[in-house]
N, CA and C of each residue as an Amber inpcrd file, in Angstrom:
protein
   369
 103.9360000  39.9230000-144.5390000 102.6480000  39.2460000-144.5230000
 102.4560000  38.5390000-145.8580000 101.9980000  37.5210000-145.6400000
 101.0700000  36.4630000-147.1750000 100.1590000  37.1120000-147.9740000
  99.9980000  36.7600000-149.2690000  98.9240000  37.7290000-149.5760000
  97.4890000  37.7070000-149.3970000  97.3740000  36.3740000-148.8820000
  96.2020000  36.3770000-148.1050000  95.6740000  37.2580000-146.8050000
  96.5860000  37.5460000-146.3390000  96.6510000  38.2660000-145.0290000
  96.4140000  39.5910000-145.7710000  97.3930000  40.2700000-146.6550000
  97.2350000  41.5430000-147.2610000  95.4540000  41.5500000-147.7120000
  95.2320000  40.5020000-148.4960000  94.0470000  40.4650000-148.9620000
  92.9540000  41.0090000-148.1900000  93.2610000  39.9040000-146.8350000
  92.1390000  40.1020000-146.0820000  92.0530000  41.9950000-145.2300000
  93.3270000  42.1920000-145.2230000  93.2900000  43.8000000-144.7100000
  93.4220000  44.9950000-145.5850000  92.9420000  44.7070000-146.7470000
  92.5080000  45.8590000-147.8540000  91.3250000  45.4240000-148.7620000
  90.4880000  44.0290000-148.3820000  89.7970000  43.7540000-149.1610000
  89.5580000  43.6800000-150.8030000  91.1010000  43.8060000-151.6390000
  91.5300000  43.4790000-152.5910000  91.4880000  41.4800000-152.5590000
  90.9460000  41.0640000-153.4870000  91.3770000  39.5860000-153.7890000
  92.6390000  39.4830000-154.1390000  92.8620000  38.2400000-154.1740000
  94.2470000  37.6360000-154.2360000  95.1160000  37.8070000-155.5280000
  93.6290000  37.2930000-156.6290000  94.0000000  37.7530000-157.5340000
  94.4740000  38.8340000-158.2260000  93.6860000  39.7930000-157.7590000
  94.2540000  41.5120000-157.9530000  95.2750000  41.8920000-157.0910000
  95.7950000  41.4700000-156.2550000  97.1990000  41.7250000-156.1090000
  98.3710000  41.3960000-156.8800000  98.0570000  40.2200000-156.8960000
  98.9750000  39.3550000-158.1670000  98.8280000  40.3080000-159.5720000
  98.0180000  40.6930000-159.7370000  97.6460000  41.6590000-161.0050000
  98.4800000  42.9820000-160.8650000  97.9820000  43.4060000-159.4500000
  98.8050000  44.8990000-159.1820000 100.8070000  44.4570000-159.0350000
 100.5800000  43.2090000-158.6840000 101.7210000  43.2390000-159.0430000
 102.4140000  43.2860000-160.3590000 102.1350000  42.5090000-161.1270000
 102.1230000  42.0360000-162.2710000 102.6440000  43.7000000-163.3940000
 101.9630000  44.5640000-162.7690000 102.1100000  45.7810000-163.2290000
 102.7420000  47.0890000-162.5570000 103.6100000  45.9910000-161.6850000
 104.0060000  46.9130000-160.9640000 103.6500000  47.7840000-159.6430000
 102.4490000  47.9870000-159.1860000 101.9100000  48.5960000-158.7030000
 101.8960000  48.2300000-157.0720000 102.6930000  47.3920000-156.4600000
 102.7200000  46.7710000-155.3610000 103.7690000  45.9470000-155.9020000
 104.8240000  45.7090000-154.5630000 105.7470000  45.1240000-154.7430000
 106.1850000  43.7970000-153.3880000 106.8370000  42.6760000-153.6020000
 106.7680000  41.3980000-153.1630000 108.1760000  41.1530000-153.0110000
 108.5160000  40.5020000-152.1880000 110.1660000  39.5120000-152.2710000
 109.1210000  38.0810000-152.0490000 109.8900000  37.1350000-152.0310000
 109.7520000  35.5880000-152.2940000 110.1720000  34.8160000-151.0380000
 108.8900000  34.1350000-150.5310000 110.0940000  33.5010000-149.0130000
 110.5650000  32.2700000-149.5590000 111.3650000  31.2760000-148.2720000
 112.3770000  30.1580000-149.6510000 111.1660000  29.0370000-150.4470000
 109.7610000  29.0960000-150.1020000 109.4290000  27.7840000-150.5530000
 108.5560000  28.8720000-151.2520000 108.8910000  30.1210000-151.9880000
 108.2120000  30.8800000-153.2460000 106.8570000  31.3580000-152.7780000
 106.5950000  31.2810000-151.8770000 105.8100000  32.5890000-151.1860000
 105.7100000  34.1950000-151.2690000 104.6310000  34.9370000-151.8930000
 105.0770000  36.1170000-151.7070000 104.5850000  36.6730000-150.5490000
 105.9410000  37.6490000-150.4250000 105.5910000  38.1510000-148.9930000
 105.6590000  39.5180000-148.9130000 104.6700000  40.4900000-148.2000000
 104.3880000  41.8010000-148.2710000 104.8140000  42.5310000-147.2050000
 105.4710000  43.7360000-147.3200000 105.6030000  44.4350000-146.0360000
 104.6180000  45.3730000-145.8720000 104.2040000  45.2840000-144.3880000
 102.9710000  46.3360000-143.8110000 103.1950000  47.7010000-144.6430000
 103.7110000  48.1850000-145.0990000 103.6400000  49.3610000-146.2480000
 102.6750000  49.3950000-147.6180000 102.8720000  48.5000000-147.3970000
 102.0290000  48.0960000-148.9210000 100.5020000  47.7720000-149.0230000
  99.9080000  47.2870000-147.4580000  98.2830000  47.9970000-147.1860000
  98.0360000  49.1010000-147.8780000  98.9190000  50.4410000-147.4080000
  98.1460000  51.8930000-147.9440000  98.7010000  51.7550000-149.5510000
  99.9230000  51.1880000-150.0150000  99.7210000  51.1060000-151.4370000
  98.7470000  50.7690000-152.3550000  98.4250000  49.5480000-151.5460000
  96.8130000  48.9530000-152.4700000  95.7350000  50.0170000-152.0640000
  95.5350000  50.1670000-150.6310000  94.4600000  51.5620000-150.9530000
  94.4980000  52.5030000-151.7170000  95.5970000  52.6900000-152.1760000
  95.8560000  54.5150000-152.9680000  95.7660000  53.5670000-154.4110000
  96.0140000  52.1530000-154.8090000  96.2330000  51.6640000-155.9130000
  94.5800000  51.5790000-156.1210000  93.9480000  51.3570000-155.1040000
  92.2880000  51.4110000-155.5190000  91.8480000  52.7870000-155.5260000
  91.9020000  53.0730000-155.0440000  91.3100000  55.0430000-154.5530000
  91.3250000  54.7540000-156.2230000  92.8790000  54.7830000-157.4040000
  92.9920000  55.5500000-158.3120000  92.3840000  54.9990000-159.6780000
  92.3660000  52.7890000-159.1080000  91.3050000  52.8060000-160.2450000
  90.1740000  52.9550000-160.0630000  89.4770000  53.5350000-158.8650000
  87.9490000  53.8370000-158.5640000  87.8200000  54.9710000-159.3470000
  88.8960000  55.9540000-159.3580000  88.8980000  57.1550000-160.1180000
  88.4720000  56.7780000-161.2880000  89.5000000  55.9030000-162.0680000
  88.9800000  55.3730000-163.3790000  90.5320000  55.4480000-163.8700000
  91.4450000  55.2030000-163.3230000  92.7860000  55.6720000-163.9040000
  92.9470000  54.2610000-164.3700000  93.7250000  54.1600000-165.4450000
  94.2500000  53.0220000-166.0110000  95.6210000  52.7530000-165.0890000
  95.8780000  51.1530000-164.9580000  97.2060000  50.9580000-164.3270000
  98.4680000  51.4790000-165.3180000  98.5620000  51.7770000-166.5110000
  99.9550000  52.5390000-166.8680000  99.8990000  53.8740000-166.2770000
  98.8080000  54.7140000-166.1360000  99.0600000  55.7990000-165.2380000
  99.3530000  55.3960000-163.8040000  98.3850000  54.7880000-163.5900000
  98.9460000  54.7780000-161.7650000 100.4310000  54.4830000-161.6840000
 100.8000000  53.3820000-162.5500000 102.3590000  53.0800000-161.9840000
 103.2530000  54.1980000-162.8190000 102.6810000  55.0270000-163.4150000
 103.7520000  56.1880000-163.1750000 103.7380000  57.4150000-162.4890000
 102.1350000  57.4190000-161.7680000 102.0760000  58.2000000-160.5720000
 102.6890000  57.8670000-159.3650000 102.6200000  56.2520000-158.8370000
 103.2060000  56.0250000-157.4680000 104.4850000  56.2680000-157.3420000
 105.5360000  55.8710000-158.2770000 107.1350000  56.4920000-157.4820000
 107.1210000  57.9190000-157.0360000 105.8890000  59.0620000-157.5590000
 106.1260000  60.1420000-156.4560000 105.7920000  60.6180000-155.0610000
 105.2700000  59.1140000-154.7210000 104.5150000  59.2750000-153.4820000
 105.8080000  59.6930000-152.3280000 107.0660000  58.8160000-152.6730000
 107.9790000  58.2300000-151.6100000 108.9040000  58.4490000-152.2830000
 109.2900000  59.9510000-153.5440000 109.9940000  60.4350000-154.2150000
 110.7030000  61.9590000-153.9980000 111.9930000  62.1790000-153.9210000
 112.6010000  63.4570000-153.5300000 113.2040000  63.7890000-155.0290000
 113.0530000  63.2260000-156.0890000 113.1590000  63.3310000-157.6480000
 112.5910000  64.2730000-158.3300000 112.9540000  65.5150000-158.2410000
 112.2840000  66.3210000-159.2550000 111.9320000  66.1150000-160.4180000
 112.6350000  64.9540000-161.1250000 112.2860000  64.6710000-162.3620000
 111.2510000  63.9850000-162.3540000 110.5840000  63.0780000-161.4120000
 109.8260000  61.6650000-161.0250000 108.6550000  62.8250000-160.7750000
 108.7810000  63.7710000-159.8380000 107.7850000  64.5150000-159.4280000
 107.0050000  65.4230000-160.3020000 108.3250000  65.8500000-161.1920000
 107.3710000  66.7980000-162.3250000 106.4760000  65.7400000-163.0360000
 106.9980000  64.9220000-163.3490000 106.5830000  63.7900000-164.6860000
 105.1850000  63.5640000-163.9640000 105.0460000  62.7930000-162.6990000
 103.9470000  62.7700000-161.9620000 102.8570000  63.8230000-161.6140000
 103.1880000  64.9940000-161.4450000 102.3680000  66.3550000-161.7900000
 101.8600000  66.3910000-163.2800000 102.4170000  66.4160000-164.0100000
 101.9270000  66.8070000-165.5800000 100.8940000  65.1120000-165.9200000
 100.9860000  63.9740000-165.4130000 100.4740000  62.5940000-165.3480000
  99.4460000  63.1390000-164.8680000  99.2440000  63.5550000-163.5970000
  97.9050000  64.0490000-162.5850000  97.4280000  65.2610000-163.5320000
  97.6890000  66.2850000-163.8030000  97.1810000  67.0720000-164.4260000
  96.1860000  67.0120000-165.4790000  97.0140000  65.9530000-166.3780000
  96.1270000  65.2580000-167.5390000  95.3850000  64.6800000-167.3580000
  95.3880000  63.5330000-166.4130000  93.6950000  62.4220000-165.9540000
  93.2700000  63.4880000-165.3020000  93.8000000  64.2790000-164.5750000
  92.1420000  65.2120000-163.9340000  91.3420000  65.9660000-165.1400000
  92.0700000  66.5360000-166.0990000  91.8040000  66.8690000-167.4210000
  90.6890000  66.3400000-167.7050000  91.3460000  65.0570000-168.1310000
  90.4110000  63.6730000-168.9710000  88.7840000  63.5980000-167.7070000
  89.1840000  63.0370000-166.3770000  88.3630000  62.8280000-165.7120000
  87.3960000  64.2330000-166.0350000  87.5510000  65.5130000-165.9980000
  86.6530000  66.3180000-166.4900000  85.7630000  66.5600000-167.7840000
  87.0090000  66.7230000-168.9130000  85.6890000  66.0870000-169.6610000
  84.8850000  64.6320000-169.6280000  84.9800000  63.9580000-169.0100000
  84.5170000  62.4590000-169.1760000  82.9670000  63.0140000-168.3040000
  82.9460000  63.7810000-166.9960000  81.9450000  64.2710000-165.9300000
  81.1310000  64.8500000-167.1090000  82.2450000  65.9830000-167.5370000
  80.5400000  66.7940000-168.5890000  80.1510000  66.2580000-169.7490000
  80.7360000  65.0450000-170.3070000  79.8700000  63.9540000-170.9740000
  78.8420000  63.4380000-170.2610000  79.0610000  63.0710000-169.6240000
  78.2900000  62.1720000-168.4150000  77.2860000  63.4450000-168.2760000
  77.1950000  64.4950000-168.0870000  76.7260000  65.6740000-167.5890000
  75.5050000  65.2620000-169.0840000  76.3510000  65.5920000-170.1110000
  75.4880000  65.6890000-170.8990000  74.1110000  64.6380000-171.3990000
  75.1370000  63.5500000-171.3110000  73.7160000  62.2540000-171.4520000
  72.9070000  62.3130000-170.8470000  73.3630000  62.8010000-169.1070000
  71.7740000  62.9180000-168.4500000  71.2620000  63.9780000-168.8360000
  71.4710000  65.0300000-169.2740000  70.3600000  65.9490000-169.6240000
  69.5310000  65.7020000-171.2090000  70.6320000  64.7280000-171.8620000
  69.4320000  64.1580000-172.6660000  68.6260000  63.1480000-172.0640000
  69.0980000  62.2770000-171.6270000  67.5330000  61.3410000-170.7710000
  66.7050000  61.9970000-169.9180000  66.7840000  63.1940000-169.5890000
  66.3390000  64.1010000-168.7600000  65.2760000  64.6310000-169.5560000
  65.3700000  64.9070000-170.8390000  64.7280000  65.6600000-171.5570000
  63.5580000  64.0170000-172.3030000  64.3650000  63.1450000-172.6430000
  63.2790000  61.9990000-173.0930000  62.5870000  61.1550000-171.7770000
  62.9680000  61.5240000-170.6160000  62.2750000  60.9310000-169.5290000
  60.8930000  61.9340000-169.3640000  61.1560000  63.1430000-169.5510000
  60.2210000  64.0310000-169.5010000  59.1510000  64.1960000-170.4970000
  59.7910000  63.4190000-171.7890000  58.4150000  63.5990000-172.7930000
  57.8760000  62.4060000-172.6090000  58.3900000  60.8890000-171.9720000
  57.9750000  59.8310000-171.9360000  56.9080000  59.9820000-171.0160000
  56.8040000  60.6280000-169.8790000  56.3950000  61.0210000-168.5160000
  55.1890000  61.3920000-169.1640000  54.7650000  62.5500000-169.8600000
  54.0950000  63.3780000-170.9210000  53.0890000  62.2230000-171.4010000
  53.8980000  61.2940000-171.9650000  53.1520000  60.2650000-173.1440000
  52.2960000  59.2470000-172.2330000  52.8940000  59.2010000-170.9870000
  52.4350000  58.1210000-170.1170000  51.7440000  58.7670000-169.5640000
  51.2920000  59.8030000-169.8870000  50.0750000  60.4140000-168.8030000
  48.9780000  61.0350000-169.9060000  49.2540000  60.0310000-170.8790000
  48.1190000  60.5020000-171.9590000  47.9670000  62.1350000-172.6550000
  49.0700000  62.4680000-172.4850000  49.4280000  63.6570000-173.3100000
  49.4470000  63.4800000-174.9940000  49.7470000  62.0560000-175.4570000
  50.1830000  62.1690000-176.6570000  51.0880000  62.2610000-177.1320000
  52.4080000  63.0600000-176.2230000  53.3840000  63.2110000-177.2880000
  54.4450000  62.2570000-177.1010000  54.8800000  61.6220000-177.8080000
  55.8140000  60.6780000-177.6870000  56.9960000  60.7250000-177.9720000
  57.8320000  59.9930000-177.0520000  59.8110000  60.9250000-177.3930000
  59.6390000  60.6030000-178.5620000
């Protein structure tokens, strides 16, 4: 398929394919008048290539997570385990940051609340 066609059946733009390619992350052969052309496999690649930057993963991780998708490499697989291990890591503390800011706006929404109801006290 064209990458328009891919486009249109993962709702990735054109441009971000060309990007995911660019980094590897989806892969292309060339038809003769320099067309790239996609095989139906590569739909669920771009989904799992979005799933992981929705996560928040940077593309140097993802493209060294995907060769273990469709990998019998113990070496590819460990490397990819200890890769996943660490962004879930990261992705955790990043949540109880996040955790934490809202309980400070939590705490200045509540004295603002206070002030706006003629309490006086002001964050």
């Amino acid at each position: 398929m064209r990458i328009g066609e891919l486009a249109r059946k993962t709702g990735v733009s054109a441009r971000s394919l060309r990007y995911y390619e660019q980094q590897g992350l989806v892969r292309s052969t060339r038809s003769a008048g320099g067309q790239r052309q996609y095989l139906a496999t590569e739909v669920e690649r771009v989904e799992l290539v979005r799933r992981l930057f929705g996560a928040g993963l940077p593309s140097k991780v993802i493209a060294r997570l995907l060769p273990c998708v469709h990998s019998d490499d113990a070496a590819v697989i460990e490397d990819a385990f200890t890769t996943m291990v660490g962004e879930r890591d990261r992705l955790t503390a990043d949540i109880a940051r996040l955790a934490d800011a809202r309980d400070a706006l939590d705490v200045l929404i509540e004295a603002n609340t206070r002030y706006r109801q003629g309490e006086g006290v002001s964050c």
